[in-house]
ZAMARGU-4260 file (C-alpha; in steps of 0.2 Angstrom, whole numbers, plus 5000, padded with zeros to 4 digits):
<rodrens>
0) 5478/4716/5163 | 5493/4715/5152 | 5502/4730/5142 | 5512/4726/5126 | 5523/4737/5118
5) 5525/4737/5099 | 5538/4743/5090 | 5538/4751/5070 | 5550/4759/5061 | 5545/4776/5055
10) 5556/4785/5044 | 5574/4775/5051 | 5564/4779/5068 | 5561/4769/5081 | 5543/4771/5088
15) 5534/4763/5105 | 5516/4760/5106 | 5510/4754/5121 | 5493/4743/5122 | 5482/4737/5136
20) 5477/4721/5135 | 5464/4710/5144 | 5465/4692/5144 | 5448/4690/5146 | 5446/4672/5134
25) 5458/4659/5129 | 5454/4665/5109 | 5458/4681/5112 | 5475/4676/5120 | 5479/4665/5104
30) 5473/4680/5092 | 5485/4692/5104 | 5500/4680/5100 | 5496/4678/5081 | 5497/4699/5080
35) 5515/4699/5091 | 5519/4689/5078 | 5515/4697/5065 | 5520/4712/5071 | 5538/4706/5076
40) 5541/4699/5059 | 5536/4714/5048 | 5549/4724/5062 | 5563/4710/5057 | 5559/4711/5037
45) 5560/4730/5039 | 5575/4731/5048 | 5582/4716/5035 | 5577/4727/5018 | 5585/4743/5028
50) 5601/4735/5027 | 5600/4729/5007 | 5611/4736/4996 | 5601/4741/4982 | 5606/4738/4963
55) 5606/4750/4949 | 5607/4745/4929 | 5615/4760/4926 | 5622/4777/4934 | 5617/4795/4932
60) 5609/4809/4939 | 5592/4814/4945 | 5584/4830/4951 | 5565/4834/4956 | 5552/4833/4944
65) 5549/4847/4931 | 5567/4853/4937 | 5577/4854/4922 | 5598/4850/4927 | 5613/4841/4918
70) 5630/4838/4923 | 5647/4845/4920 | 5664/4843/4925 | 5670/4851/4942 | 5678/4868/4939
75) 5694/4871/4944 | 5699/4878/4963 | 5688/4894/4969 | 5688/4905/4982 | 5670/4907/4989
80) 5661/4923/4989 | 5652/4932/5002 | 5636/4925/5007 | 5622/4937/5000 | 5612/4945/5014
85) 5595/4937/5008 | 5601/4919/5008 | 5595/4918/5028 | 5594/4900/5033 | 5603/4883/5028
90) 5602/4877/5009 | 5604/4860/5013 | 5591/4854/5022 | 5596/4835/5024 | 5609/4823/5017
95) 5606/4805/5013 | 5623/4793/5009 | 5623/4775/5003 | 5632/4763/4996 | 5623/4755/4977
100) 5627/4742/4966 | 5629/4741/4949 | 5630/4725/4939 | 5634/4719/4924 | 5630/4698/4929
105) 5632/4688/4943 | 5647/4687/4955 | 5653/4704/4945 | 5645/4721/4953 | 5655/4736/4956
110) 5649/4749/4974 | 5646/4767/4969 | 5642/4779/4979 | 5624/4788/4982 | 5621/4806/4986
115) 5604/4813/4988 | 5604/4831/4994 | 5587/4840/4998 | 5587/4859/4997 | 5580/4875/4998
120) 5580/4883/4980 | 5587/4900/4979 | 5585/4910/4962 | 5605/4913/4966 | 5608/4898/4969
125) 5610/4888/4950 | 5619/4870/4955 | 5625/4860/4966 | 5645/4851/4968 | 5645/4837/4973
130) 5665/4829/4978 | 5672/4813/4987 | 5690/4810/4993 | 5698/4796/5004 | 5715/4794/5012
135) 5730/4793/4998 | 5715/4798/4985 | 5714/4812/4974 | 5697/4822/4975 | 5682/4819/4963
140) 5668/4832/4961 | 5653/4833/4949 | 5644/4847/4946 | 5625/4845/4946 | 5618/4862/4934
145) 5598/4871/4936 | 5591/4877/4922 | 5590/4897/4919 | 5570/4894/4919 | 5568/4887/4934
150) 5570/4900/4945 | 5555/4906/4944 | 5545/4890/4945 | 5554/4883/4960 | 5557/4899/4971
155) 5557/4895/4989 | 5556/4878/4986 | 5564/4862/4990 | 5571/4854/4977 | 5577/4834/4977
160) 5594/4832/4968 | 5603/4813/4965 | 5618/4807/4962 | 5627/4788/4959 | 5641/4786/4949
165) 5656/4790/4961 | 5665/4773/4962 | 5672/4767/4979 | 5682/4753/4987 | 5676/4740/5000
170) 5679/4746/5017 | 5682/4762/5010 | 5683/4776/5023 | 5677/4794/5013 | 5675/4812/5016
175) 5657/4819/5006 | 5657/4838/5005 | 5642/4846/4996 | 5643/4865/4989 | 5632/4878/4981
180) 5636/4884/4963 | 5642/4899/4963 | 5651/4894/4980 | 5645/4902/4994 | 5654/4905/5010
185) 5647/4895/5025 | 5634/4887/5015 | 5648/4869/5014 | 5640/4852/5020 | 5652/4841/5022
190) 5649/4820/5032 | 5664/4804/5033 | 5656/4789/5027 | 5660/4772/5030 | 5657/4760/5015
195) 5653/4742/5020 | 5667/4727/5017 | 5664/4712/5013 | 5657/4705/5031 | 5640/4712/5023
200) 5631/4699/5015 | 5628/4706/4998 | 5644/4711/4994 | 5650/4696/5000 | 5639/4688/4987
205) 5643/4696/4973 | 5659/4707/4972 | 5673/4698/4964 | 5686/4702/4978 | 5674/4697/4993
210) 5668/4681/4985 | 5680/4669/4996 | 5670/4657/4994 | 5662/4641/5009 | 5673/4627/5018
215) 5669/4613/5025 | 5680/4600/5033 | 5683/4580/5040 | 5697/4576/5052 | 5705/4558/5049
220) 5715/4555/5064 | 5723/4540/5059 | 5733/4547/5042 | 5731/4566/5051 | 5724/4573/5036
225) 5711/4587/5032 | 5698/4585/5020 | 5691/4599/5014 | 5677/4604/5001 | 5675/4622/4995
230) 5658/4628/4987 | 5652/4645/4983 | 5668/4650/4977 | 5670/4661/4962 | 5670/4656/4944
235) 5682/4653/4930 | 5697/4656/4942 | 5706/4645/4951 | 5706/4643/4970 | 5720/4642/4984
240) 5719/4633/4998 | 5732/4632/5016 | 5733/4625/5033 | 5740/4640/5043 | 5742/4643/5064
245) 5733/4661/5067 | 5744/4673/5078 | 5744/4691/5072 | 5740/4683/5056 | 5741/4667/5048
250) 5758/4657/5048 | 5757/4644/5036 | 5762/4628/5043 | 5768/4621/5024 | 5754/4612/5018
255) 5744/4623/5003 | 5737/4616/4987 | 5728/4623/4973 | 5712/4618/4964 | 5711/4625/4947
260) 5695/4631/4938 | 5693/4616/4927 | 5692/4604/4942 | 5673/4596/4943 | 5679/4590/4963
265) 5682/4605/4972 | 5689/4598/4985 | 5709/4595/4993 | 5716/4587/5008 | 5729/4593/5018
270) 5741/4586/5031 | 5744/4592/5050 | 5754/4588/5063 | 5744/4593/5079 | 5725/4599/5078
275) 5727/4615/5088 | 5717/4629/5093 | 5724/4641/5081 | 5723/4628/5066 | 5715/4638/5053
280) 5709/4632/5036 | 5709/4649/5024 | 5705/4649/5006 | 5706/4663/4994 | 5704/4666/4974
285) 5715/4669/4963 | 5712/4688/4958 | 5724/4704/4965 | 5716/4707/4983 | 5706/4694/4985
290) 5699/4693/5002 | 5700/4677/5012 | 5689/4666/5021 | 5696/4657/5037 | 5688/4642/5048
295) 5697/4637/5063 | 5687/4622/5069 | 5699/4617/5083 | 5698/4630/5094 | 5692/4623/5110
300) 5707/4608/5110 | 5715/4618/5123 | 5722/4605/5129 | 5733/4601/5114 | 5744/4614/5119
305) 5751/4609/5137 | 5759/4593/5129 | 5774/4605/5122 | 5785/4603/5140 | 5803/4602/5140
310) 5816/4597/5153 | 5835/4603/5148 | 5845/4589/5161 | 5863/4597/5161 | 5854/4612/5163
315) 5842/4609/5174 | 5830/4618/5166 | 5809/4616/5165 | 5802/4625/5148 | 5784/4626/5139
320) 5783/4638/5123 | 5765/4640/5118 | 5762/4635/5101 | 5747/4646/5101 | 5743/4661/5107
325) 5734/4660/5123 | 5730/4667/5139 | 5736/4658/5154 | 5743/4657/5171 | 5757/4645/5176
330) 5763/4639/5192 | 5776/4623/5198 | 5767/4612/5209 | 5767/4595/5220 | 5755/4583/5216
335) 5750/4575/5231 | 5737/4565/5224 | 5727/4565/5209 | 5719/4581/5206 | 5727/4589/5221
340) 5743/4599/5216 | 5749/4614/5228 | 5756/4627/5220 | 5774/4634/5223 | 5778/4651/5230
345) 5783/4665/5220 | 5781/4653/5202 | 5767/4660/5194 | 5770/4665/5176 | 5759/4671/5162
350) 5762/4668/5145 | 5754/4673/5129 | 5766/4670/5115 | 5783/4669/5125 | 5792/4654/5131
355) 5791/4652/5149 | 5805/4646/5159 | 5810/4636/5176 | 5826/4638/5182 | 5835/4622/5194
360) 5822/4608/5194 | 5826/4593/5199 | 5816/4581/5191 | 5804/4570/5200 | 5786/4561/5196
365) 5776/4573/5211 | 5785/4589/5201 | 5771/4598/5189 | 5767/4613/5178 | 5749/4617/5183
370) 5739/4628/5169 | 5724/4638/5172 | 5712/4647/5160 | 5694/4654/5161 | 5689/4639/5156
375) 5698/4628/5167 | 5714/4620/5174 | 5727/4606/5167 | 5741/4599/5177 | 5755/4592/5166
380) 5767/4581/5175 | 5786/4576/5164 | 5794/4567/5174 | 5779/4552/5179 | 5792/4539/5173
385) 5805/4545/5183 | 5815/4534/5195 | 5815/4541/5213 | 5824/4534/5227 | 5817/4527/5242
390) 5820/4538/5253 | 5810/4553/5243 | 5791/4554/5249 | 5778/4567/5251 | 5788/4572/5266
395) 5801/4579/5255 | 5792/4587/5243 | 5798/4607/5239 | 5790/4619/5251 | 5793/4639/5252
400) 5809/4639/5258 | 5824/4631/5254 | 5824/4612/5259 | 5839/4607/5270 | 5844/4592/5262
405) 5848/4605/5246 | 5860/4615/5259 | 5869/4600/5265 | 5872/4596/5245 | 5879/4613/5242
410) 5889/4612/5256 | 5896/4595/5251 | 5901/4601/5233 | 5911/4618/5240 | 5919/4604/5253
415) 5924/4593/5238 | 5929/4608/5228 | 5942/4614/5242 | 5948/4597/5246 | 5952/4593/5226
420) 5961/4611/5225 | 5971/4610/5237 | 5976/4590/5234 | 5980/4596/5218 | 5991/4612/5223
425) 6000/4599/5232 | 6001/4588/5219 | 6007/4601/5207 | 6021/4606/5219 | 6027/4590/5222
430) 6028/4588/5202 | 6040/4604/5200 | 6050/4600/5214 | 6055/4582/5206 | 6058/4591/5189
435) 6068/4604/5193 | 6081/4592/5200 | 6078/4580/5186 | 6084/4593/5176 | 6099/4599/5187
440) 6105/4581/5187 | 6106/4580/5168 | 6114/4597/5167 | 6126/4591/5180 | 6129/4574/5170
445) 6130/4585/5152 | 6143/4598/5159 | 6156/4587/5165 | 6173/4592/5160 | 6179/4574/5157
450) 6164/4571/5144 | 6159/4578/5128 | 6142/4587/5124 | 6129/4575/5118 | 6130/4572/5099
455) 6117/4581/5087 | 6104/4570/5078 | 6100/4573/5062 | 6086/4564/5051 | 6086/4563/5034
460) 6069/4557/5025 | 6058/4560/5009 | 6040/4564/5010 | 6031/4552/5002 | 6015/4558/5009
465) 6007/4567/5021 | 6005/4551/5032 | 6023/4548/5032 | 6030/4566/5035 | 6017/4566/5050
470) 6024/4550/5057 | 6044/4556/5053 | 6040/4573/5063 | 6035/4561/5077 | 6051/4552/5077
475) 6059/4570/5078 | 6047/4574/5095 | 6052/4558/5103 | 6071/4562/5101 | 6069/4581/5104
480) 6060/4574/5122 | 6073/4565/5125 | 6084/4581/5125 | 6094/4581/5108 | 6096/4593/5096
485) 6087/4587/5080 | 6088/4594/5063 | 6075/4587/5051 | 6081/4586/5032 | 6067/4582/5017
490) 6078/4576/5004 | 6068/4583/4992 | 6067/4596/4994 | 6086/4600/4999 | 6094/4592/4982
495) 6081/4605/4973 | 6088/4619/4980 | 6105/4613/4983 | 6113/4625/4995 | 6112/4616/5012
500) 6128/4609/5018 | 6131/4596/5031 | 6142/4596/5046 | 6146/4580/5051 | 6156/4587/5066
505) 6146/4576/5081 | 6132/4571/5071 | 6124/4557/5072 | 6114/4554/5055 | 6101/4543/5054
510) 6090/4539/5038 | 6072/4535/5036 | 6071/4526/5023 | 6053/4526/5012 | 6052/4523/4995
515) 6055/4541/4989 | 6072/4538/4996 | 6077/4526/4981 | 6081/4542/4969 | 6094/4549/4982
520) 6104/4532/4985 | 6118/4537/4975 | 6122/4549/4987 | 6119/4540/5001 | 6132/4530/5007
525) 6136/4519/5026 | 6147/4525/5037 | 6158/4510/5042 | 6161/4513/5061 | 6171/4529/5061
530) 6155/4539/5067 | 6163/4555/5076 | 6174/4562/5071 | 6171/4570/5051 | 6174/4585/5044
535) 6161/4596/5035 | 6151/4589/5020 | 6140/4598/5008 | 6125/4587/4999 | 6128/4593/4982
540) 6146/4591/4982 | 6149/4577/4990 | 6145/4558/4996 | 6133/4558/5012 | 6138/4546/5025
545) 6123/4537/5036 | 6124/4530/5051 | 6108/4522/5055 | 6096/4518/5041 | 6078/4515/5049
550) 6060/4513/5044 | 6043/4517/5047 | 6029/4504/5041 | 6028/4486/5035 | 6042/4482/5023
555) 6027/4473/5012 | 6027/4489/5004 | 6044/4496/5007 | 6057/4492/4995 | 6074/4491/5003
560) 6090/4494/4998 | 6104/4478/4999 | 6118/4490/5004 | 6111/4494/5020 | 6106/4485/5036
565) 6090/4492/5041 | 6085/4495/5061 | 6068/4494/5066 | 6063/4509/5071 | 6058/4503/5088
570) 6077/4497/5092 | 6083/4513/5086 | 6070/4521/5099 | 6076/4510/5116 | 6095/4514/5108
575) 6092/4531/5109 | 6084/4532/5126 | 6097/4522/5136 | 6110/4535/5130 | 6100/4550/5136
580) 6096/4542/5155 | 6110/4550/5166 | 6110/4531/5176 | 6116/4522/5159 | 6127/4535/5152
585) 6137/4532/5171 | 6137/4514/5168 | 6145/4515/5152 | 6157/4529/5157 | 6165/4514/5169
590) 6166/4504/5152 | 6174/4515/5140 | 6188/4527/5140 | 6184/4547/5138 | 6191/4549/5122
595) 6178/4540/5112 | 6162/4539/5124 | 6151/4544/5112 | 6157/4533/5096 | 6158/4518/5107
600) 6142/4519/5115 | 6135/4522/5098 | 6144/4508/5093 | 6142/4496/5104 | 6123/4497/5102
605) 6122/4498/5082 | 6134/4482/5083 | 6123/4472/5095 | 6108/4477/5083 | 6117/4473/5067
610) 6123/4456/5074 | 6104/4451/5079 | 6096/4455/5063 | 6112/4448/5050 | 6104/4435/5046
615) 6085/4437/5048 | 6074/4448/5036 | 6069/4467/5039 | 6051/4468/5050 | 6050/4488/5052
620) 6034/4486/5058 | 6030/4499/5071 | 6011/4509/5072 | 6007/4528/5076 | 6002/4523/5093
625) 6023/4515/5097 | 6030/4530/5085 | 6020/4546/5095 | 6027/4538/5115 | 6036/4550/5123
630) 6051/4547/5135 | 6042/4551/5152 | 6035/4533/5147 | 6053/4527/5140 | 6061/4530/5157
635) 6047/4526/5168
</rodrens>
């Protein structure tokens, strides 16, 4: 013996029947299966139908038969009166709420909300409101009116009363309240209703914001493009279309196209770059609110996402960043041989959306990032390719504690530290030591009663661009580092405002000459041989007198004066430096008397040059590179 149990639907009611069975001959097995059968599809149809939304042509009211009622607009605010002390029991006796459809074609319905109210008739009671409010919504109401004559007919009765024209939104959360007319106190039936969105199938069919429309898709590797065909999309508009990666919501990843209403092919393709797990195609309509439909195909390509590992060198650092959301546990480990990795202590991570990082990872082909799931493990390993030496096996391979040969590093590095510190202090010392007497000798050697103060330089030039001026200020560095006191005069910009005067008193004035100096060469003049000493001269009243003219560049494109002999600018240099070493000032203090130390010296050089370069032609070639040497290099 066998018992089955069937199951109908009886008023929204479950109900269970249970039935002995007897399997007493093959036919009468077969007919039992044919009436399980039968019986489960009419349960499935019933349960189908219950969830239709039903369509209406056109909204109103409705009442029981015979009973006469209209509608009329909701009064205004009232207070409700004292219930009467016949009016015993409850007037509403049960409260039905659904969501309808009216349409005027297809793909263009409107929801509206149902309301049918049973009750017991009262010959106080003359109508029933009916209101709806939602969240940010203001409150509609209709009132539903009973005829004077009914009252009599329909005493003690219950009477059937209809509503459908209150329009609501999809997915629209509602309060329904339900009063008597005149309003009673305690006699309010009030229920929240949900109103279905547009997962249910018929409104997804044919309610213009819910109609999203269906995608399907084909992958080509080889150009990484999605192709992708959209059918059972809504009419006369136009359709939008988007690859986007699904966290919170949809990111777009920047490829989107649009298919316009006209197009017979409804179809597009779209680029990507990786095909992820959270790759979504998503298309919507072109109406305000449109909902949209989403298909993420690739959502078991977990694997995808491991191949996003990072190593920082100079940092030492190991990274991964999920490009998709996703749960997961990851640890370092040591790959000892193919699928065998041991985890590290005390690396375990968990990441969903933020980056994860390793901190002093030295790189090696057994290090790996192992990833684990629900649905399995993945063990990533960056450095395969990496060069190891010979000497590194499984033997040293990271464990728990901190590996010796690590300590003995450290250890060599603070040894190397302390070593170049203190070689360096030493160094350093030794430097200053040498320097301060450097520079007690030349103070000795520049204080000595029997000879004068060295001469001031000054260097007289006109800017002829910004190249030049860099290079003359360099010439005034190399003499200033050979300890004399330089003053710099532009020329230019001295004859403009004409208020500086020259004191020739000990000066040695050299001019570099460029082509801007060519406007100023009436007032330049050479002074022939008396160099110290002069009196005072002031530019704009009198001759200046040169005593060196120099010049920086190739003389290809340097015009220069016949008056003047020029001195390459590198003889002037080597002149200049043998003056200020203490070694040759002595030498040439045994050669000349102290009267004219200064003037002779000077002399004696600026002859020796003129004599060489009488009769050969001008070469003042000389680069940044000779120009910017300093005189450390000069005396070395």
């Amino acid at each position: 013996h066998t018992q089955l149990i069937l199951w109908t639907l009886a008023d929204n009611t479950l109900v269970s029947h249970r039935i002995d069975l007897h399997w007493a001959t093959f036919f009468e097995r077969v007919l039992t299966m044919k009436v399980i059968a039968l019986v489960a599809l009419f349960f499935c149809s019933s349960v189908l139908a219950w969830d239709k939304i039903d369509r209406i042509q056109e909204c109103g009211h409705e009442c029981s038969e015979g009973l006469l009622c209209k509608t009329k607009p909701h009064s205004s605010f009232s207070f409700c009166q004292k219930l009467p002390a016949f009016i015993t029991g409850p007037v509403f006796q049960s409260v039905d709420i659904s969501t309808v459809m009216k349409c005027e074609r297809k793909q263009k319905c409107s929801l509206h909300l149902k309301i049918n109210a049973r009750l017991q008739f009262n010959e106080n009671i003359r109508g029933v409101k009916m209101c709806f409010t939602s969240a940010g919504a203001i409150e509609q109401c209709k009132v539903i009116k009973f005829s004077k004559d009914s009252n009599k007919e329909f005493k003690e009765q219950q009477l059937q009363v209809q509503y459908n024209c209150f329009e609501v939104g999809i997915g629209q959360q509602i309060y329904v309240t339900l009063q008597t007319v005149p309003y009673y106190c305690n006699l309010t039936w009030s229920q929240l209703y949900h109103v279905p969105d547009c997962s249910h199938e018929d409104i997804r069919k044919d309610v213009p914001i819910c109609i999203a429309g269906k995608l399907d898709y084909i992958v080509d590797t080889e150009r990484k493009m999605l192709s992708v065909e959209v059918s059972e999309l809504l009419k006369d508009r136009d359709y939008n279309m988007r690859l986007c990666h699904k966290w919170h919501s949809c990111e777009s990843t920047g490829a989107y196209t649009l298919i316009r209403s006209e197009d017979p092919m409804k179809n597009a393709t779209l680029p990507y770059s990786r095909l992820l797990p959270c790759l979504c195609i998503e298309g919507w309509s072109s109406i305000e609110d449109a909902s949209r439909t989403q298909l993420c195909p690739f959502k078991n390509r977990t694997e995808e996402l491991w191949s996003g590992i990072n190593y920082n060198a100079e940092a030492q650092e190991l990274s991964w960043e999920p490009a998709c959301p996703t749960d997961v546990k990851i640890n370092l480990c040591w790959r000892a041989e193919e699928n065998l990795c041991s985890n590290f202590a005390n690396t375990s991570k968990k990441a969903q959306r933020s980056k994860v990082k390793y901190t002093q990872v030295e790189p090696n082909p057994r290090m790996c990032m192992k990833f684990t799931t629900e649905t399995g493990s993945w063990i990533k390993c960056p450095f395969t390719y990496y060069h190891v030496p010979a000497d590194v096996g499984p033997n040293t391979a990271p464990s728990d504690s901190t590996p010796m040969w690590m300590v003995a590093l450290s250890l060599s590095t603070v040894t190397v530290v302390i070593v170049v510190a203190l070689v360096g202090h030493v160094m350093l010392t030794v430097f200053q030591r040498r320097n301060r007497k450097r520079k007690s000798d030349r103070q000795q050697l520049t204080h000595k009663p029997n000879l004068p103060l060295q001469p001031d330089v000054t260097v007289l030039f006109s800017a002829d661009d910004g190249v030049h001026t860099s290079l003359v200020k360099a010439f005034e560095q190399y003499l200033k580092d050979l300890h004399f006191s330089v003053t710099l005069i532009n020329l230019d910009h001295t004859f403009e405002k004409q208020k500086f005067c020259l004191d020739t008193l000990n000066v040695t004035v050299i001019l570099v000459w460029s082509n801007g100096c060519a406007k100023h060469l009436n007032r330049l003049v050479r002074n022939n041989g008396n160099i110290l000493p002069r009196a005072k001269e002031c530019l704009h009243s009198a001759l200046i007198k040169v005593d060196i003219v120099t010049c920086i560049g190739n003389t290809a494109h340097i015009t220069l004066p016949s008056q003047f002999n020029v001195i390459p600018l590198s003889r002037v240099k080597e002149i200049f430096a043998m003056i200020s070493f203490p070694n040759a000032a002595a030498l040439l203090d045994l050669l000349f008397s102290v009267e004219d130390y200064r003037s002779k010296q000077i002399l004696t050089h600026l002859e020796g040059s003129l004599s060489e370069l009488e009769n050969t032609s001008t070469e003042c070639t000389c680069d940044e590179t000779s120009l910017l040497g300093n005189a450390s290099v000069m005396r070395k």
